[in-house]
C-alpha positions as CSV (number, residue, x, y, z in Angstrom):
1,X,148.1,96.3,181.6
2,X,149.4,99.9,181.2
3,X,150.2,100.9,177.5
4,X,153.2,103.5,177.3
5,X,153.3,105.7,174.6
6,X,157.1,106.6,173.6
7,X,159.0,109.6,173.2
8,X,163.0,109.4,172.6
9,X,165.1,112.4,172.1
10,X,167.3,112.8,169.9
11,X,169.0,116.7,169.6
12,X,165.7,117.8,171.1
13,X,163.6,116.5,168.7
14,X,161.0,113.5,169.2
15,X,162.3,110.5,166.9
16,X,162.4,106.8,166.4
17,X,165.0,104.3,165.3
18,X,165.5,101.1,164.0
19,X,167.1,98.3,165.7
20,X,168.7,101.0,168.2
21,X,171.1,102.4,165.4
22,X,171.4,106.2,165.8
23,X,171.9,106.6,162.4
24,X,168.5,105.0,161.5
25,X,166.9,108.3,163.5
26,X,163.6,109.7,161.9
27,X,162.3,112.8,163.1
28,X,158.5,112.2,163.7
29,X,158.0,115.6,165.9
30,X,160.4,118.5,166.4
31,X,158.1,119.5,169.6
32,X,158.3,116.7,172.1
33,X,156.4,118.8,174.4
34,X,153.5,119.1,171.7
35,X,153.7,115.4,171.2
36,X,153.6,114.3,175.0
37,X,150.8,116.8,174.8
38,X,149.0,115.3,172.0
39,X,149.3,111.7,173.9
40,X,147.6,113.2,176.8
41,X,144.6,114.1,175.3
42,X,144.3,110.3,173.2
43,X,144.0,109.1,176.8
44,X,147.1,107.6,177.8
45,X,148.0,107.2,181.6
46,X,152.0,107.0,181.5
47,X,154.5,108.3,179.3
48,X,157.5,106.3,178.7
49,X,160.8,109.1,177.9
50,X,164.5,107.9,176.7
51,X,167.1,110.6,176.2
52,X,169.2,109.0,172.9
53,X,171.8,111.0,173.5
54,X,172.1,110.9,177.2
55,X,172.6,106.6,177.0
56,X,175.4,107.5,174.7
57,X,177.0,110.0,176.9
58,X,176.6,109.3,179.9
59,X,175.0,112.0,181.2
60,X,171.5,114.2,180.6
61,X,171.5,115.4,176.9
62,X,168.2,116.8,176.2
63,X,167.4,118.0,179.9
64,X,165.6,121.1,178.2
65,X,163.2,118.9,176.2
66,X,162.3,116.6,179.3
67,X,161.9,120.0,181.2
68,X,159.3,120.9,178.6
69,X,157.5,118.0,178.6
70,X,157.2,117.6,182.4
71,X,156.2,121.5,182.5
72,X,153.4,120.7,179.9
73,X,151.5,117.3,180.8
74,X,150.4,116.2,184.2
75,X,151.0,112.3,183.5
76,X,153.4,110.0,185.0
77,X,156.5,109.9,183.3
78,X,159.2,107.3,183.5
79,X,162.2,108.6,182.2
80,X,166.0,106.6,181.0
81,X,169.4,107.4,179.8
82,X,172.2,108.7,180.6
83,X,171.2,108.6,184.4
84,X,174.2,107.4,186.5
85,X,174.7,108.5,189.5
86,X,172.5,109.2,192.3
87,X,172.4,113.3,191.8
88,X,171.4,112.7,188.5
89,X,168.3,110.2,190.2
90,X,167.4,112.5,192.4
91,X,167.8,115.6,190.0
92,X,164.9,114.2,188.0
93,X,162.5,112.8,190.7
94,X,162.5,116.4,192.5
95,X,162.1,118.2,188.8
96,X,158.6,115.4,188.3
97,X,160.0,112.9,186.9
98,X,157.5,109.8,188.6
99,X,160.1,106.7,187.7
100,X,163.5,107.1,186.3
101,X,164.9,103.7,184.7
102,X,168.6,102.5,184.6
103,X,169.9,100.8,182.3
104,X,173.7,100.8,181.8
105,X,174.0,100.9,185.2
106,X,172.3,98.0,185.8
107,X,175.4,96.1,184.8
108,X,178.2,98.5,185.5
109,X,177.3,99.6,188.4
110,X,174.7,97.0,190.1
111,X,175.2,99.0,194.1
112,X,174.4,102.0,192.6
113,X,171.4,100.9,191.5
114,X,170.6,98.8,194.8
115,X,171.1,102.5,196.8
116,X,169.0,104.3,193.9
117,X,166.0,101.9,194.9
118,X,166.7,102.1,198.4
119,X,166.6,105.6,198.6
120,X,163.9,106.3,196.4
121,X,161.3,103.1,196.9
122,X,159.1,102.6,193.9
123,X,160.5,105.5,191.7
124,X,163.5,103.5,190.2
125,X,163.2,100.6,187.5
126,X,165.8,98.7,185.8
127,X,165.9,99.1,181.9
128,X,167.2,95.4,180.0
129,X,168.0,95.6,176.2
130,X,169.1,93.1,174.6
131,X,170.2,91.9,171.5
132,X,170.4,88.5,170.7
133,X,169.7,87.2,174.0
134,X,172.1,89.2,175.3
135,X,172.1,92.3,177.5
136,X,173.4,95.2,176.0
137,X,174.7,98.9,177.2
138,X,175.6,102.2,176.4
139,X,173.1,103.4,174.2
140,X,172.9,99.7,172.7
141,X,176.3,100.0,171.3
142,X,177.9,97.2,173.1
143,X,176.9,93.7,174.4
144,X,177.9,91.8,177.4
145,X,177.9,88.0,178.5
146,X,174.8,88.3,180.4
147,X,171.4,87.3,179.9
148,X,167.8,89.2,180.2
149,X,167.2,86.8,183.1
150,X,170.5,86.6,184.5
151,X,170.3,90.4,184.9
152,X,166.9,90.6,186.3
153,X,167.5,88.2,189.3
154,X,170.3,90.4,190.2
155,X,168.2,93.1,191.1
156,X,164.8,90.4,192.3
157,X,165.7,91.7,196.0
158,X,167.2,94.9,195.6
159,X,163.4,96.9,195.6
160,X,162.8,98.0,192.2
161,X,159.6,99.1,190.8
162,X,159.8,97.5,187.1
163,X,161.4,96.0,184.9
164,X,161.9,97.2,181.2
165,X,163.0,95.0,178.7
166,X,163.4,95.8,175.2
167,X,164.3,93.5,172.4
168,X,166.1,95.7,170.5
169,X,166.4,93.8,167.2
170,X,162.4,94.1,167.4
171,X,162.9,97.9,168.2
172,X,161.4,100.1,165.3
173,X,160.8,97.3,162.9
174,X,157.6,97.2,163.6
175,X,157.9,92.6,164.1
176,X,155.8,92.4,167.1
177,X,157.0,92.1,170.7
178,X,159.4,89.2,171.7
179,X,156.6,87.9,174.2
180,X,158.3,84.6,174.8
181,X,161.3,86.6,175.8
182,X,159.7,89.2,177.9
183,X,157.5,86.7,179.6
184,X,160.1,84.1,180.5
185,X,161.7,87.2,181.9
186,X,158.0,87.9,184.3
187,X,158.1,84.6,185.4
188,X,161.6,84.3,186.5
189,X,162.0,87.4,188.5
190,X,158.3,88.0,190.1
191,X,159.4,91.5,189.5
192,X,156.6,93.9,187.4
193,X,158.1,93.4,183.8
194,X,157.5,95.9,181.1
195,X,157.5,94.9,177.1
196,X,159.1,97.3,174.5
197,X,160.4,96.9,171.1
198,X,158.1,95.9,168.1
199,X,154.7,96.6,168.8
200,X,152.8,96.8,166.1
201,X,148.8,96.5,165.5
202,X,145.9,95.9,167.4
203,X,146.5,92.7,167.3
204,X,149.5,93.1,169.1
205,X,147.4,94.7,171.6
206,X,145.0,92.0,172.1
207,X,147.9,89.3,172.3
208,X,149.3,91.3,175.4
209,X,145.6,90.6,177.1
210,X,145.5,87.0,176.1
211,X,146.0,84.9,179.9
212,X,149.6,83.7,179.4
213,X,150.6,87.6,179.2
214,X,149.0,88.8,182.6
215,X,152.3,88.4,184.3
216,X,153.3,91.5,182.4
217,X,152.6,94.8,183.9
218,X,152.6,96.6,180.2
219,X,154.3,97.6,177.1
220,X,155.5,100.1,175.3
221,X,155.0,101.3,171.9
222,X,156.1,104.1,169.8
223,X,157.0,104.0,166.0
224,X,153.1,101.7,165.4
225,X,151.6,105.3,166.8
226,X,153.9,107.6,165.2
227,X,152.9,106.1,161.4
228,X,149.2,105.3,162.3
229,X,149.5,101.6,162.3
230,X,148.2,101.3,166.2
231,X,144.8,103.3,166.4
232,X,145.0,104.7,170.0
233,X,141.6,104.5,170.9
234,X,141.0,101.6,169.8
235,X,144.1,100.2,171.9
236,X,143.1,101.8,174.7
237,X,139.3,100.9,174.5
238,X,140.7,97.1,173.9
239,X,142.4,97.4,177.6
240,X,139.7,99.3,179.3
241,X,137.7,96.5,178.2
242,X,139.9,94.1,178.9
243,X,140.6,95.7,182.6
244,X,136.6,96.0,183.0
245,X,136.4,92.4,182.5
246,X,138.5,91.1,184.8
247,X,137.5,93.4,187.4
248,X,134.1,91.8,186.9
249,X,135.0,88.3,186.7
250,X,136.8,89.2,190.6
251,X,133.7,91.0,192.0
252,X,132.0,87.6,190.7
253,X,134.5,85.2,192.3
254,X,134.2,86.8,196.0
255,X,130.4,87.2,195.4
256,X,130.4,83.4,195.8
């Protein structure tokens, strides 16, 4: 279980919003670099990056703020939006980006996203938002007649690292993860499946590292850490724990 500290740009500046609405934006650090900084030294071991404005457009928007963070942390960072074409893939991945996700792609362009895997084995996940049940692009503005797992399966073969899948009517409201969702999702693809949207507390935390959630690979969670509600070392002492644990309980079971 690998917990994901977010950071989404919006005009350069490291903010949070509700539901996915752009207009709901609150500006929780104006140095993203400062604040992937300050998540590096709570202990984290990924970062998880959106570019607001780039899932809107298209196309990179706040390029120099990604530069700034990759040129100030040495974490793994696993980057989305506005990434659509394979120069833009392999733009970031030579810059340091470690994973970049697609998400709009995913359903507009599913060979693209089959050749982005192919070329660049393990450094390319597909991002799933959805609203409602159903699969939404373009920055969240628009929903399509597809479902989380209907979208997943599409890529189950294609070589993809992870899967993200946010809930984005949990996103920024602070509800708790949609783990029925998320895990349905883990156990229909067999693909590593990535929860995001609503984390909350530390009992959120510990519900992630109950047994019926070990089919996920992690889950992200950014507004909970931004307003003090999620204590990060507490979180992360909960998972090293957790991880220590389980290593234990294997050493035991080939000891006998």
């Amino acid at each position: 279980m690998i917990l994901f500290p977010a950071i989404d740009l919006k005009d350069g500046e490291c903010v949070r919003l509700v539901h996915g609405e752009m207009g709901s934006a609150t500006v929780f650090n104006p140095d993203p670099a400062a604040q992937a900084a300050a998540f590096e030294r709570q202990g984290f071991e990924y970062l998880h990056l959106v570019d607001l404005d780039g899932a809107f457009a298209g196309r990179p928007r706040n390029a120099e703020a990604v530069e700034g963070i990759l040129d100030r942390i040495a974490l793994p960072v696993q980057l989305g939006g506005g990434i659509r074409d394979i120069r833009t893939v392999d733009m970031w991945l030579k810059r340091g980006v470690a994973r970049v996700i697609l998400g709009t792609a995913a359903v507009k362009d599913p060979g693209f996203v089959r050749e982005a895997a192919r070329l660049f084995p393990g450094q390319v996940a597909v991002g799933i938002d959805a609203r409602d049940g159903l699969v939404a692009v373009e920055g969240w503005a628009r929903t399509v007649n597809m479902t989380a797992v209907e979208l997943g399966r599409r890529f189950e073969d294609a070589g993809v690292a992870a899967i993200v899948m946010t809930d984005i009517g949990r996103d920024g409201a602070m509800k708790g993860l949609n783990l029925a969702g998320t895990v349905a999702l883990a156990e229909a693809v067999h693909l590593p499946v990535i929860a995001s949207g609503g984390l909350a507390s530390l009992e959120d935390v510990s519900r992630l590292l109950e047994p019926d959630c070990a089919v996920l690979a992690g889950a992200v969670t950014g507004r909970a850490l931004y307003d003090g509600r999620l204590d990060p070392a507490a979180a992360l002492a909960m998972i090293r724990s957790a991880r220590a644990g389980s290593d234990g309980s294997r050493r035991e079971a080939t000891e006998t």
